[in-house]
N, C-alpha and C positions, 0 to 999 in steps of 0.2 A: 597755639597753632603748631608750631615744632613737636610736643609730645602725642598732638592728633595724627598728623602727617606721620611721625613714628610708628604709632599705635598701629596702623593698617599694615605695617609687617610684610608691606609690595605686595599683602594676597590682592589687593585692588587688578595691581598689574596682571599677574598669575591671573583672576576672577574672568578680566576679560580676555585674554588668551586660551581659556578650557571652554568657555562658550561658546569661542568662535569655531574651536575644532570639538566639541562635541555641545551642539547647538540643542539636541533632543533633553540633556538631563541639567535642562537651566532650573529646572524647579531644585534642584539637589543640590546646586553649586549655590544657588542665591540660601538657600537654609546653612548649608554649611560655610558659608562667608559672613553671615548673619553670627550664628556662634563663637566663630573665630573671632570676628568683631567686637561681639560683648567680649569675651573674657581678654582682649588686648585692652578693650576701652577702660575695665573695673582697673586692669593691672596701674596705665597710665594714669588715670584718676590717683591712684594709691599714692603713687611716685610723685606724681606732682604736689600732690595736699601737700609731699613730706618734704618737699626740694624747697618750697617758695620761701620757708622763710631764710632761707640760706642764699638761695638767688638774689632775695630783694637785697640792694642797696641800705645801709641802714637810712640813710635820709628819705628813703620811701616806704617803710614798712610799714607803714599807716595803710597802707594800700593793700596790705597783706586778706583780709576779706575780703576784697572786690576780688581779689586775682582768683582770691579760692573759687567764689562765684562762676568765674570764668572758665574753669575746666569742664565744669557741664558743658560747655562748648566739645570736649573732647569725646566723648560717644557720642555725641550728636552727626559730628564732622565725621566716624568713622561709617555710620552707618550712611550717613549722604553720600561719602563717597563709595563704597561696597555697591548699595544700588545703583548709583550711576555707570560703572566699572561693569556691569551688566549690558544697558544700553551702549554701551562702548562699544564691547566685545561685538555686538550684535550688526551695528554698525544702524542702529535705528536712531537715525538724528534726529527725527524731529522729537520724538519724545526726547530725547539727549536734549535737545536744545530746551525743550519746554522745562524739563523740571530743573536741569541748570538754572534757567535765569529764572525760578519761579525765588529763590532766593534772593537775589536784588530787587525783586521786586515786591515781595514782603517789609526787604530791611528798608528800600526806598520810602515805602507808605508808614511805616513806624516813623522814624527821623522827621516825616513831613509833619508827624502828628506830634512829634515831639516839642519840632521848629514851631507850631501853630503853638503851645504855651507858653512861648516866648519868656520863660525860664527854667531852662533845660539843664541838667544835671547829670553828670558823667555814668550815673548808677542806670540811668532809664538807657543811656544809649547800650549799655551793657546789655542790660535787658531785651532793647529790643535786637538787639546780636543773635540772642540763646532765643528768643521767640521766633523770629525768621528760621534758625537753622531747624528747628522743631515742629513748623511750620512744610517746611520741603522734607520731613523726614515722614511727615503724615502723608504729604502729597506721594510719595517715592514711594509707601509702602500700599497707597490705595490703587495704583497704578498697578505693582505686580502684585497685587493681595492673591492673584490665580492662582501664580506660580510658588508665592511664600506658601500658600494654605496647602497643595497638592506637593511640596518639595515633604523629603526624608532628611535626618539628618544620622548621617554616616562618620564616624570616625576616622575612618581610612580618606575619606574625602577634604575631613579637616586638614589630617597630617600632610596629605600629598600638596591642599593648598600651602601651607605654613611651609614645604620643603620647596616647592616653586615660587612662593612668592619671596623668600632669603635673597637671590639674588638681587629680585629687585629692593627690598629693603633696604637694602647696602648704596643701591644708586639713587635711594632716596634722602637718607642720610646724609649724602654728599652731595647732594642739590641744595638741601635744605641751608649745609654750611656754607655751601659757593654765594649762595642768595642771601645769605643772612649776614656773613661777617665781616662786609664792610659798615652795617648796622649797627653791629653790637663794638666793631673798634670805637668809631666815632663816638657813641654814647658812653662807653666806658671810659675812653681818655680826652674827649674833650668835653668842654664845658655844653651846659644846657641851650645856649644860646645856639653854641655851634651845632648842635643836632637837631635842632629845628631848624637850621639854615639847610641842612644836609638833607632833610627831609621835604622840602620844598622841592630844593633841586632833583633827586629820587624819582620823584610826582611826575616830572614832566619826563624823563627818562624811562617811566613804566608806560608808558602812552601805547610803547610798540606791545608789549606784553599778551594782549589781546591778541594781535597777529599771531606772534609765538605760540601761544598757548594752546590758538584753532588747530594752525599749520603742524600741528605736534601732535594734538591729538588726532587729526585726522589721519597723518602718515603712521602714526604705530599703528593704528587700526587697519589701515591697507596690506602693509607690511605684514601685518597677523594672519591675514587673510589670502596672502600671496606666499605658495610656496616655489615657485621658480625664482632662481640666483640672481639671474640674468632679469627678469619683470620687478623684482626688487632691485637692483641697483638701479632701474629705469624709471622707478616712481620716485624712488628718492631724489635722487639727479634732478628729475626735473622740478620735483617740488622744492627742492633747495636753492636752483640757481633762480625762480622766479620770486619766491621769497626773501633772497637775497637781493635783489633788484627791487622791490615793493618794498621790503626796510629801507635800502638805500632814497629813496624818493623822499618816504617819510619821515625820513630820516633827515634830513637836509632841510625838509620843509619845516618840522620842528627847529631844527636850530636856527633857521630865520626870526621864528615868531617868537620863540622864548624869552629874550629881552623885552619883547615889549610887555610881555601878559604877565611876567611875574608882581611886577611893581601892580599894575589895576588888581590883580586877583589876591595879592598878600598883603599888600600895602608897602611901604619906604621902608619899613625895617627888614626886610627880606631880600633887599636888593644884591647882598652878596651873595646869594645863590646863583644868579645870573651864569656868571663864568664857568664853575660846576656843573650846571645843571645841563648847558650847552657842551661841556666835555662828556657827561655820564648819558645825553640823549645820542650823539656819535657811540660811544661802547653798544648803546642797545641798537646800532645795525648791526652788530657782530652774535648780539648774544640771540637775536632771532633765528638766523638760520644755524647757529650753535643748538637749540633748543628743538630743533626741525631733525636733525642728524642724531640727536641721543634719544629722541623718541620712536627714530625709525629703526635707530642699531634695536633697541628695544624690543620693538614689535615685532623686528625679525627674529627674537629671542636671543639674544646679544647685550645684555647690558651693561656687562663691566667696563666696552671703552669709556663710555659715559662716565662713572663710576673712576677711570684714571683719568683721563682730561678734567675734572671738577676740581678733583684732587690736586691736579698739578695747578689747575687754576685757583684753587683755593692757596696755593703754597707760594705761587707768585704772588696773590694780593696780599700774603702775608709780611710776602720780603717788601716788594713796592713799597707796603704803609708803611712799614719800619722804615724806609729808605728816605722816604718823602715826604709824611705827613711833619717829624718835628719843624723842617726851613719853609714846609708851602702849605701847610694847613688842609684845609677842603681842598683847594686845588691837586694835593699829593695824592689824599686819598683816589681823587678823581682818575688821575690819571693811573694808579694803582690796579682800579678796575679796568682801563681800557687794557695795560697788559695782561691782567688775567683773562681779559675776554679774548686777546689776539693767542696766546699758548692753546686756549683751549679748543678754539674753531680750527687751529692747526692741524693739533693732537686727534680731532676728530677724525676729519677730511683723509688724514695718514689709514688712521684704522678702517674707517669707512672703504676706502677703495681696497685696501688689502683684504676683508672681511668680505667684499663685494665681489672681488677682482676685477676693480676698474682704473682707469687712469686717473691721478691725482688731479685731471686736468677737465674732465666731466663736470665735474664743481665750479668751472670757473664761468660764472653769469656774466660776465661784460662783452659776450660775442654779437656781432651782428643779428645773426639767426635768435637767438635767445632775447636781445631788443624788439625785435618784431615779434616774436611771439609773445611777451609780456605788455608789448602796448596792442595787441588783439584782444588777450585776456583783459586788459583793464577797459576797453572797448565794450566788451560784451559783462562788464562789472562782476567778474568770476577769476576766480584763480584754479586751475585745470583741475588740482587735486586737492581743493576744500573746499566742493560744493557742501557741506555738512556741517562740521561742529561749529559754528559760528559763537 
């Protein structure tokens, strides 16, 4: 997943920001995002065959076949994303939304078919991984087959993608490591037992994710499409302080239920996730509207705050684990991630208003007015600026 995510080299970002300001030569951008694609995706393949057995653990290198297996996940993920990075730019949700979830809903019906031979085997779920994503890459390509068949492929289109999409490759990078390395601490220095404790807890902390993920794509794509200072800092603003106010809810409301549901859903030996799991679902009211702000600095073509806030947030959870994880275990790490998640919605909000030129103070969603507007929005079951990517 990391070397897919790599592979796309932020032209994904770039892909949907050239379509949105030149809308007429999406036949030429989707051919030359297509190209660029392959030959990131062979590169990554290359890299990875050659990394894994170095990667793996030796107490897992048994495993070293399936992983290879698993890279054909890697062109697959780069062209799913490339065409969707289209629909993005365009701001054509409902197709956005349909060939998005046409994925879960391939891998939902494999696993069911799987669950029905009631002996299932680590190899078929793999399988049906790389059949889903191969599955939406047919569906993606029969949808603009118009556009792919009528596109040219231009060099000069390639290169200028690969030179606009750098930036964001660099802020992908740094997402990827923010997101990933309280994952790879815990499995590397603690024992198996505790990373499946850690991973349970994770689960119920990703709950918000969905929200982030909409609220984020929706706002870069506004953002791309808005070039007044002043009408961008106003979408952002408002989609922030209302998505800050909706994490917060769910937020709370999770860490009510989580004690009771881990124990019925994991069973008595996972009960030590509890405490964690309720610390790391509090961090994700932070990292949603953190996630809302680096996708709108983005869209407005800005991506490097993002890109330092990750960073500084990756460097606190570096120091925290060190700090905390020997005397408090999961608990340290946990609380590790809540400072990294408080540095980096800081660090944002700062560059955000000075990039905008607004008051630090726009951001702040606990006002009167902004309670009544957010219980109208949840009234009428819409949030003002993501009627779309669901």
């Amino acid at each position: 997943m990391i070397l897919s995510n790599l592979g796309l080299l932020g032209c994904n970002w770039a892909l949907a920001r050239e379509v949105t300001a030149n809308p007429l030569n999406e036949a030429d951008w989707i051919r030359a995002a297509i190209t660029v694609g392959f030959a990131a995706a062979c590169l990554c393949v290359v890299l990875g065959y050659w990394l894994i057995p170095y990667l793996l653990p030796m107490d897992r290198r048994y495993l070293g076949s399936l992983v290879r297996v698993c890279l054909l996940s890697i062109p697959l993920g780069i062209f799913n994303q490339t065409l969707l990075a289209i629909e993005h730019g365009r701001m054509r949700w409902r197709r956005y939304n349909v060939v998005r979830a046409s994925f879960f809903v391939f891998y939902v019906i494999l696993i069911s078919l799987i669950a029905l031979s009631r002996k299932p085997q680590i190899q078929w779920f793999v399988w049906a991984y790389l059949a889903s994503h191969a599955l939406t890459v047919i569906l993606r390509l029969v949808m603009q087959r118009e556009f792919f068949i009528a596109g040219e492929v231009r060099i000069a289109e390639c290169l200028q993608l690969l030179r606009r999409g750098l930036p964001y490759f660099w802020a992908t990078a740094s997402n990827l490591l923010a997101l990933q390395l309280d994952d790879i601490i815990v499995v590397s220095l603690m024992s198996t037992q505790a990373a499946g404790i850690y991973a349970v807890a994770v689960t119920f902390s990703s709950a918000q994710s969905s929200l982030s993920e909409a609220l984020g794509i929706t706002s870069f794509a506004l953002l791309s499409n808005e070039k007044n200072i002043d009408r961008q800092g106003k979408i952002l603003t408002e989609t922030f302080r209302q998505a800050t106010l909706t994490s917060a809810c769910l937020g709370l409301l999770l860490c009510g239920i989580v004690p009771l549901l881990i124990e019925p859903l994991f069973g008595h030996g996972f009960a030590q996730a509890v405490q964690p799991a309720v610390i790391l679902t509090a961090a994700a009211m932070l990292t949603t509207p953190t996630g809302i702000l680096i996708q709108g600095l983005r869209g407005a073509g800005r991506p490097y705050p993002g890109l330092a806030s990750q960073l500084s947030g990756t460097a606190a959870l570096a120091i925290g684990a060190a700090l905390l994880l020997p005397n408090f275990g999961l608990m340290g790490m946990a609380w590790a991630v809540v400072l990294s998640a408080c540095v980096q919605i800081v660090l944002l909000i700062g560059a955000a208003s000075t990039l905008l030129q607004l008051s630090p103070l726009c951001f702040w969603p606990f006002g009167v007015k902004d309670v009544r507007e957010f219980w109208r929005s949840v009234m009428a079951m819409r949030l003002r600026y993501s009627r779309s990517a669901a």
